[in-house]
LUMSE-621042 format. One record per residue: chain; residue in three letters; x, y, z of N, C-alpha, C, O in turn; residue number from 1. Coordinates in nm, 2 decimals, always signed. Each point is the difference from the previous one (the first is absolute). Example, Ala and Ser with C-alpha at 12.3 -4.5 7.8 and 13.67 -1.06 7.14 Angstrom:
REM LUMSE-621042
+-------+------+--------+--------+--------+--------+--------+--------+--------+--------+--------+--------+--------+--------+------+
! chain ! resn !     nX !     nY !     nZ !    caX !    caY !    caZ !     cX !     cY !     cZ !     oX !     oY !     oZ ! resi !
+-------+------+--------+--------+--------+--------+--------+--------+--------+--------+--------+--------+--------+--------+------+
!     A !  Ala !  +1.32 !  -0.57 !  +0.78 !  -0.09 !  +0.12 !  +0.00 !  +0.09 !  +0.12 !  +0.00 !  +0.10 !  +0.00 !  +0.07 !    1 !
!     A !  Ser !  -0.14 !  +0.11 !  -0.14 !  +0.09 !  +0.11 !  +0.00 !  -0.08 !  +0.11 !  +0.08 !  +0.05 !  +0.11 !  +0.01 !    2 !
+-------+------+--------+--------+--------+--------+--------+--------+--------+--------+--------+--------+--------+--------+------+
END
This chain:
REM LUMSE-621042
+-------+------+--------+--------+--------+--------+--------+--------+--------+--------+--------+--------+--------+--------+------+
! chain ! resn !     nX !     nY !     nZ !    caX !    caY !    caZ !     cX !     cY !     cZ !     oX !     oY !     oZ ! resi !
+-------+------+--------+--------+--------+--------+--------+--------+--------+--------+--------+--------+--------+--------+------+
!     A !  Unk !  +0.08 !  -0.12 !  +0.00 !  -0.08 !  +0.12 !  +0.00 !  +0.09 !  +0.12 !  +0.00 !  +0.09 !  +0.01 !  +0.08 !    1 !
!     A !  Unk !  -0.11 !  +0.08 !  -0.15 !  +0.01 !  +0.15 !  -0.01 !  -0.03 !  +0.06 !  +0.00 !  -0.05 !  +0.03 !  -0.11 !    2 !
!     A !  Unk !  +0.00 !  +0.09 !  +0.22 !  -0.11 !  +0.11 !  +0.02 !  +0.11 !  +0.06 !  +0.01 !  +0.11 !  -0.03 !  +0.03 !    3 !
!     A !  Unk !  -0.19 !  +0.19 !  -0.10 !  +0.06 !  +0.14 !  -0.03 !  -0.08 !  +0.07 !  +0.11 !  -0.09 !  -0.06 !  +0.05 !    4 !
!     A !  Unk !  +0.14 !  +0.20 !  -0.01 !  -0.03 !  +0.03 !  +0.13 !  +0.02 !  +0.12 !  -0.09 !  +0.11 !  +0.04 !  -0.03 !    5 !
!     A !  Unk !  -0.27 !  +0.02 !  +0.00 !  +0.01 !  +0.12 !  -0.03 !  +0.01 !  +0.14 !  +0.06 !  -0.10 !  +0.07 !  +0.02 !    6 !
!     A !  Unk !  +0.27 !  -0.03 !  +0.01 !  -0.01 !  +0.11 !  +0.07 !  -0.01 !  +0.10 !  -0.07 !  -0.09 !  +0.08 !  +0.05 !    7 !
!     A !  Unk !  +0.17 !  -0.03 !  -0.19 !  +0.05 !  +0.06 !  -0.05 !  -0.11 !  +0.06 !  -0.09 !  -0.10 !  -0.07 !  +0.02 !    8 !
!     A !  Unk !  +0.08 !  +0.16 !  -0.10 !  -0.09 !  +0.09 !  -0.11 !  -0.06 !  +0.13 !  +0.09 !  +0.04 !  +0.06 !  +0.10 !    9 !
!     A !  Unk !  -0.14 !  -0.04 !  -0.18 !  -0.04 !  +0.14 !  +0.05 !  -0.17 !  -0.07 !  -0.01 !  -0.05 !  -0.08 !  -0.07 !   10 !
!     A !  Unk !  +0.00 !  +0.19 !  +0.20 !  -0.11 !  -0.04 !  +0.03 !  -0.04 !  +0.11 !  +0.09 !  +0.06 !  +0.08 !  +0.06 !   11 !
!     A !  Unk !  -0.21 !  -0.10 !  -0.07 !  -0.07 !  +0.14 !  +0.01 !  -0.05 !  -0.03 !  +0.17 !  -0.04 !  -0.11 !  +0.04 !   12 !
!     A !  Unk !  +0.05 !  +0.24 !  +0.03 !  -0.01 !  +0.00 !  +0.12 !  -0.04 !  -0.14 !  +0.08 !  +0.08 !  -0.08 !  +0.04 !   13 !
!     A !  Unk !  -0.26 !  +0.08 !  -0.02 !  -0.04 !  -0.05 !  +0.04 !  +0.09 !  -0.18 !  -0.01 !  +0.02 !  -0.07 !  +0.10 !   14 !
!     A !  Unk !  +0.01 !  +0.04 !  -0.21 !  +0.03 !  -0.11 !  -0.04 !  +0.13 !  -0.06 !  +0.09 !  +0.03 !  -0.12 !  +0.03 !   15 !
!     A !  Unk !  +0.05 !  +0.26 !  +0.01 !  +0.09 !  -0.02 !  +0.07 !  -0.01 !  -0.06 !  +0.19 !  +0.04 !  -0.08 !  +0.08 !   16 !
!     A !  Unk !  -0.12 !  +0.20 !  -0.11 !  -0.03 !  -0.02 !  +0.18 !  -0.05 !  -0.13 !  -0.02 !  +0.07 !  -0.09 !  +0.05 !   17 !
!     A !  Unk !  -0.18 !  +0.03 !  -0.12 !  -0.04 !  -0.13 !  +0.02 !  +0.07 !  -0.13 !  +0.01 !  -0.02 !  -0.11 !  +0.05 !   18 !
!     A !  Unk !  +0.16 !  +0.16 !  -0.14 !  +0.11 !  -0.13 !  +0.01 !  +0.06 !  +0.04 !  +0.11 !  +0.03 !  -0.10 !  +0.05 !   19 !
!     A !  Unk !  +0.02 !  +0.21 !  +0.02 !  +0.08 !  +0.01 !  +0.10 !  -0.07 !  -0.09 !  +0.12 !  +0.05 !  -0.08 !  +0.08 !   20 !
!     A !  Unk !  -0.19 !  +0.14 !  -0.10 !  -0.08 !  -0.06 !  +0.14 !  +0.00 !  -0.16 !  +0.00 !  -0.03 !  -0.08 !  +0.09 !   21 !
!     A !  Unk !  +0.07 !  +0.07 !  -0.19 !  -0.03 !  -0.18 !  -0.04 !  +0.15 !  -0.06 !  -0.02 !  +0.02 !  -0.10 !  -0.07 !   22 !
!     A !  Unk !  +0.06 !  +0.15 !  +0.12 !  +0.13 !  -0.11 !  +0.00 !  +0.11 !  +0.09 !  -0.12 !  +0.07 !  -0.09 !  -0.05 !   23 !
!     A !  Unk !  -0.04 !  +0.17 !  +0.02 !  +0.07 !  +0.06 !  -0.09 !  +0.12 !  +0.00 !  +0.08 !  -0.01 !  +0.02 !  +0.12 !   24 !
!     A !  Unk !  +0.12 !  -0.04 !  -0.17 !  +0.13 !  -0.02 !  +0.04 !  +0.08 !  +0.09 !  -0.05 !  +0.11 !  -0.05 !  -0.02 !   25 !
!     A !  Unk !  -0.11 !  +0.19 !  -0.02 !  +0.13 !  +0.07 !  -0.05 !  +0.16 !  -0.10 !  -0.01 !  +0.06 !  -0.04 !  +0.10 !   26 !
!     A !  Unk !  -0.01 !  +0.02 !  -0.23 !  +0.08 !  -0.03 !  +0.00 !  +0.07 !  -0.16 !  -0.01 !  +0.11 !  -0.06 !  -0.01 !   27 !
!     A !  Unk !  -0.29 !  +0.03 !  +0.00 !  -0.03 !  -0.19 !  +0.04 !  +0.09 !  -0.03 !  -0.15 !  +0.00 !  +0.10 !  -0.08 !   28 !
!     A !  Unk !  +0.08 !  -0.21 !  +0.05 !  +0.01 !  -0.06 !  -0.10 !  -0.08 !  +0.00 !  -0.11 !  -0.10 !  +0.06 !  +0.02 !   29 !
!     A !  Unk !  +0.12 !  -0.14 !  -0.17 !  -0.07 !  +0.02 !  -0.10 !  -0.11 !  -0.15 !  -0.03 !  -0.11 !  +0.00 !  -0.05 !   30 !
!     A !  Unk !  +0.20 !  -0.09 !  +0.10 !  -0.04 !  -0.12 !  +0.02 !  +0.01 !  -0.08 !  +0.11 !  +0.11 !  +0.00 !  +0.06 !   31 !
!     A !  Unk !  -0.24 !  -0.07 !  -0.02 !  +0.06 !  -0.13 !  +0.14 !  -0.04 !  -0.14 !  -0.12 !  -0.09 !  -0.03 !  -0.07 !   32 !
!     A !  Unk !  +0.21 !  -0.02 !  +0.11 !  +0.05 !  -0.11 !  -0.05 !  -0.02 !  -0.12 !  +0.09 !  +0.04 !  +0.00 !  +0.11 !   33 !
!     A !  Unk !  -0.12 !  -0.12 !  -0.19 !  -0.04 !  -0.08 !  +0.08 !  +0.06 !  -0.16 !  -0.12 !  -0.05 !  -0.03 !  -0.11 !   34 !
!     A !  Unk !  +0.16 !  -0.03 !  +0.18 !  +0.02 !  -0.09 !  -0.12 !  +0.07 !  -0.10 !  +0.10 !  +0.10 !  +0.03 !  +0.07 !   35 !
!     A !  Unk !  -0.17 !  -0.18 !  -0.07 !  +0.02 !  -0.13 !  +0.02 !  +0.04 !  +0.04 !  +0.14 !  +0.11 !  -0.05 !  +0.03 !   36 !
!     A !  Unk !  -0.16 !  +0.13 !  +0.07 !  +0.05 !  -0.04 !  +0.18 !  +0.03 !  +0.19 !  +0.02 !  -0.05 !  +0.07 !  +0.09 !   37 !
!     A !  Unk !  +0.14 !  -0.06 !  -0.20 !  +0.11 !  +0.15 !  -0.02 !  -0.13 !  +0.09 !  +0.01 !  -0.09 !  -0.02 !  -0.08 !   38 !
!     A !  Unk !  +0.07 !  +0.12 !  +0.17 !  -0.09 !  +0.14 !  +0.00 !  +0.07 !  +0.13 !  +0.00 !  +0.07 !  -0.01 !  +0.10 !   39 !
!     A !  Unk !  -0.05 !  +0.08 !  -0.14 !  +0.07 !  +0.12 !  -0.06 !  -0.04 !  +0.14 !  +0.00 !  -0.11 !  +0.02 !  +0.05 !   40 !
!     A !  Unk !  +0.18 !  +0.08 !  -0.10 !  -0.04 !  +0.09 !  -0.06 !  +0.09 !  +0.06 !  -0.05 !  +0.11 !  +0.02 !  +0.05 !   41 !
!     A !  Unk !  -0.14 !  +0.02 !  -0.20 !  +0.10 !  +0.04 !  -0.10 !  -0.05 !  +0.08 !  -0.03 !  -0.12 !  +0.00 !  -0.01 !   42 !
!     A !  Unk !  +0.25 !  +0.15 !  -0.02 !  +0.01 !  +0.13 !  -0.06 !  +0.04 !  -0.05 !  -0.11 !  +0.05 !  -0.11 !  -0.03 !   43 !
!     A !  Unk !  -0.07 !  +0.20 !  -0.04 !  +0.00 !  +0.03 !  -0.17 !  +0.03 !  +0.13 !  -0.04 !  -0.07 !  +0.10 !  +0.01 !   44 !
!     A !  Unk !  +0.19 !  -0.11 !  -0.06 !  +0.09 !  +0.12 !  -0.05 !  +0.07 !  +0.04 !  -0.15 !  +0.06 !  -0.10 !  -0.03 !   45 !
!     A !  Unk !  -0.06 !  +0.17 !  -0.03 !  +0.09 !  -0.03 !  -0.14 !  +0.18 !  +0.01 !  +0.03 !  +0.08 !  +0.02 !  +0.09 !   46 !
!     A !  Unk !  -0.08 !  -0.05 !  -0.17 !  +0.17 !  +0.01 !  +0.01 !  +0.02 !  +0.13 !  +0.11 !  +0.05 !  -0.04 !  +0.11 !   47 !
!     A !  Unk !  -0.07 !  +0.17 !  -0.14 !  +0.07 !  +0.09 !  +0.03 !  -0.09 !  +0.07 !  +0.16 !  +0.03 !  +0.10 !  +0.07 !   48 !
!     A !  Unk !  -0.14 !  -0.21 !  -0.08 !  -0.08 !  +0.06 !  +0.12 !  +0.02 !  -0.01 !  +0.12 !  +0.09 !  -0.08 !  +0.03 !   49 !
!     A !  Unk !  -0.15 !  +0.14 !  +0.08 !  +0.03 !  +0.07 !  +0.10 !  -0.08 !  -0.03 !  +0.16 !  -0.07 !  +0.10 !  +0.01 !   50 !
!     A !  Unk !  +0.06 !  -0.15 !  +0.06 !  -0.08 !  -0.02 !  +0.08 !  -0.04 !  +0.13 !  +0.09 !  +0.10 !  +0.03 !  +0.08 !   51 !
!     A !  Unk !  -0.19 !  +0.03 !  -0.07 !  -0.07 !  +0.08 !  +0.12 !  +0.00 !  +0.00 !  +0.12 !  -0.03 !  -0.11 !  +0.05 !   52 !
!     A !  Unk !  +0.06 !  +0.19 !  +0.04 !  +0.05 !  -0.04 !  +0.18 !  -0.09 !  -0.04 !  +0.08 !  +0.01 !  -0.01 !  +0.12 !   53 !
!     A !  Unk !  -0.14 !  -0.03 !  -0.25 !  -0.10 !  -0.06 !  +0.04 !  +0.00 !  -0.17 !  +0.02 !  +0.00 !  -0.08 !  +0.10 !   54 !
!     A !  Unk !  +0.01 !  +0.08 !  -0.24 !  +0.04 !  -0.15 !  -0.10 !  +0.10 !  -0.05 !  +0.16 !  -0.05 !  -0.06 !  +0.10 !   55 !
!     A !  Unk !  +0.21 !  +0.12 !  -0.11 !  +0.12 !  -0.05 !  +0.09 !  -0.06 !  -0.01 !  +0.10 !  +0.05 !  -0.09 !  +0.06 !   56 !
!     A !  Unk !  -0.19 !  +0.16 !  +0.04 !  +0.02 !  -0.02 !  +0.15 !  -0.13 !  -0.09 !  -0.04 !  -0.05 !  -0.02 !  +0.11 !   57 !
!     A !  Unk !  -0.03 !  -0.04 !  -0.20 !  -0.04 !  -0.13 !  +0.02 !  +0.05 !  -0.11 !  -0.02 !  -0.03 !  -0.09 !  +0.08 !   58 !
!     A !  Unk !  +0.12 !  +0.09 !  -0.19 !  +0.10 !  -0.10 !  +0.00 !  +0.10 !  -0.01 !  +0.14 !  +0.07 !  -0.10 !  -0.01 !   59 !
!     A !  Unk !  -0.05 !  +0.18 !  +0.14 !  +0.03 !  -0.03 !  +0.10 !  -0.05 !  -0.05 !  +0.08 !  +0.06 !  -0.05 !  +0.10 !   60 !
!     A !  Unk !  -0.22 !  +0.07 !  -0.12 !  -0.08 !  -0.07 !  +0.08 !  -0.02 !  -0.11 !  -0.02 !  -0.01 !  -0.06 !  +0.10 !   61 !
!     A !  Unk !  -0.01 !  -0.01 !  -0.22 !  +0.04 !  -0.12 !  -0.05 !  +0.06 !  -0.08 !  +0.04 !  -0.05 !  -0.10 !  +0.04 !   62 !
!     A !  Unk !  +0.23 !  +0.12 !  -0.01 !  +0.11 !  -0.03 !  +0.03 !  -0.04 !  -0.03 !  +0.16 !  +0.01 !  -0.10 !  +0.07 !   63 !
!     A !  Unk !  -0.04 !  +0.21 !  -0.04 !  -0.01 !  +0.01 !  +0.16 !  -0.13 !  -0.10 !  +0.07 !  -0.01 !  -0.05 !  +0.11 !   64 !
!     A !  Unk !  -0.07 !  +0.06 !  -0.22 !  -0.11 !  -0.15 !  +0.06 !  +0.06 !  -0.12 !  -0.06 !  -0.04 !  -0.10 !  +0.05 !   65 !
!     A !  Unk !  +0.10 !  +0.09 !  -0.12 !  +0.12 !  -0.14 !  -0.04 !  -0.14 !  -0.04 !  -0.18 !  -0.04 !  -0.11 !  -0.04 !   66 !
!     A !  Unk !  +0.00 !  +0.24 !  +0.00 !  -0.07 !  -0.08 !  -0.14 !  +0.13 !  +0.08 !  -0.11 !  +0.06 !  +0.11 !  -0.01 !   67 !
!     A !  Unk !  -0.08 !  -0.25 !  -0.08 !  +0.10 !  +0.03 !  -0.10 !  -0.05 !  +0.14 !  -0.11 !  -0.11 !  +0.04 !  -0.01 !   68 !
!     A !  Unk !  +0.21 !  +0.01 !  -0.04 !  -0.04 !  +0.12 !  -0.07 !  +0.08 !  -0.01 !  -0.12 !  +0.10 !  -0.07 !  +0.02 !   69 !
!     A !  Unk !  -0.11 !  +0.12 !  -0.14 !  +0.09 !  -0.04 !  -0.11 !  -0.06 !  +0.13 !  -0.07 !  -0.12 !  +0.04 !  +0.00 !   70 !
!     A !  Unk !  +0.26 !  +0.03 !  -0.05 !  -0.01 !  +0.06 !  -0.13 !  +0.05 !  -0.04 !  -0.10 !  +0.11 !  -0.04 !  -0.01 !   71 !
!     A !  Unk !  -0.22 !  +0.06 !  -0.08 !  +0.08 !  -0.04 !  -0.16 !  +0.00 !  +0.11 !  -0.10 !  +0.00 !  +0.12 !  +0.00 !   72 !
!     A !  Unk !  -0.01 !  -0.18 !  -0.07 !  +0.09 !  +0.11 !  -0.16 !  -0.05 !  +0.02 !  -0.14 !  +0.00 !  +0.08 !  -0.10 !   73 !
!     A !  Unk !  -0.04 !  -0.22 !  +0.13 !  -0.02 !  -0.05 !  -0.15 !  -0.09 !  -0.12 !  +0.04 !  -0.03 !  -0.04 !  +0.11 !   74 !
!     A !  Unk !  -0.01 !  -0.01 !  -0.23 !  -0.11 !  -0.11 !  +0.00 !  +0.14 !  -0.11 !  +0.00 !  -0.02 !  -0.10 !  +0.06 !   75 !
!     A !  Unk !  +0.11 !  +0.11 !  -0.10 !  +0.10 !  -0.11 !  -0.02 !  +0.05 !  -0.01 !  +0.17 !  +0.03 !  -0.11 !  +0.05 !   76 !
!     A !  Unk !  -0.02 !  +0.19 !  -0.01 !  +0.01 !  -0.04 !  +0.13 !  -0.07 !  -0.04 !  +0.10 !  +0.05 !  -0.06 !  +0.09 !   77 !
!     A !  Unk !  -0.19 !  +0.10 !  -0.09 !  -0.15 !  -0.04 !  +0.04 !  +0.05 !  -0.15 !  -0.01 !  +0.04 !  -0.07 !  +0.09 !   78 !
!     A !  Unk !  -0.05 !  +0.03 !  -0.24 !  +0.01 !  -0.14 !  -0.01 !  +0.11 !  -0.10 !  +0.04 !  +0.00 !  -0.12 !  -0.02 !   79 !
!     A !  Unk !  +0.12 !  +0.20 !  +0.11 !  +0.05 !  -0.08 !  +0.02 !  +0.02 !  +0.00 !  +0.17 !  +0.06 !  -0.08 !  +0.07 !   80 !
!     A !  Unk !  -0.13 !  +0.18 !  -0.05 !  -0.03 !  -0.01 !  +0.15 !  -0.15 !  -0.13 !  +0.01 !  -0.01 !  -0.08 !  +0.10 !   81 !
!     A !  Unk !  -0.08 !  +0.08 !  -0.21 !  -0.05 !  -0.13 !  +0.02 !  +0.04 !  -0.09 !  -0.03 !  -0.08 !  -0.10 !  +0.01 !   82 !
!     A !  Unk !  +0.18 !  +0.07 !  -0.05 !  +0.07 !  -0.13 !  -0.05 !  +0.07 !  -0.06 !  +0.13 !  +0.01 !  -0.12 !  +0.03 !   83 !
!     A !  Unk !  +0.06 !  +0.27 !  +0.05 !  +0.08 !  -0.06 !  +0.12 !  -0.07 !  -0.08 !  +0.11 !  +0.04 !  -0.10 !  +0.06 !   84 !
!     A !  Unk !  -0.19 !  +0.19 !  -0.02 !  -0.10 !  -0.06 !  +0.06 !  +0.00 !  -0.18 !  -0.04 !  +0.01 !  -0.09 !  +0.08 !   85 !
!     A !  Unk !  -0.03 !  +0.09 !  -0.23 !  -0.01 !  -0.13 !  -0.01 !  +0.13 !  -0.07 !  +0.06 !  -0.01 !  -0.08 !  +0.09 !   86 !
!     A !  Unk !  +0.11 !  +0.12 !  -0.14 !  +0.11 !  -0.07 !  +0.02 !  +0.07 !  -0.06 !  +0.15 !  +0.07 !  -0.09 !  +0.02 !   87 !
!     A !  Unk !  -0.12 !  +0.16 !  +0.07 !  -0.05 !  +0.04 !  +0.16 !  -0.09 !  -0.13 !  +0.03 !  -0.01 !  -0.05 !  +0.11 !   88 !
!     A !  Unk !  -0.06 !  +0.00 !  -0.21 !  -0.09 !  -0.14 !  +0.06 !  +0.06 !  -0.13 !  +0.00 !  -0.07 !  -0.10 !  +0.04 !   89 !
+-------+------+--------+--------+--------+--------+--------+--------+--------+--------+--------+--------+--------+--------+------+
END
């Protein structure tokens, strides 16, 4: 499983407060990754991109409750962070 965790776009007031009141995470990852045992969450970056001091102090929270966090790059690397998952069984 792959769920996207829509933080990012633009949205009109009301729409906001209603996701904040409901679990909105500033800075949550792009994906929670769910594959064969492995639960996750992966950022998604281009080559040259940048994480937000948002992005970094969730990815420490992460770390600091002991859930894995991965950024990647590229879909070539996506796929080989699931390959290692496999490789891990």
């Amino acid at each position: 499983m792959i769920l996207s965790i829509p933080n990012g776009g633009l949205r009109d007031k009301m729409t906001a407060v209603t996701m904040k009141a409901t679990g909105l995470y500033k800075g949550a990852a792009d994906l929670l990754v769910v594959y064969r045992g492995w639960i996750g969450f992966v950022e998604l970056k281009t080559e040259t991109g940048i994480q937000s001091p948002e992005q970094r102090q969730f990815e420490a929270h992460c770390i600091q409750a002991g859930l894995p966090y991965k950024l990647v790059r590229s879909l070539a690397e996506f796929q080989q962070l699931i390959l290692s998952l496999d490789a891990k069984r």
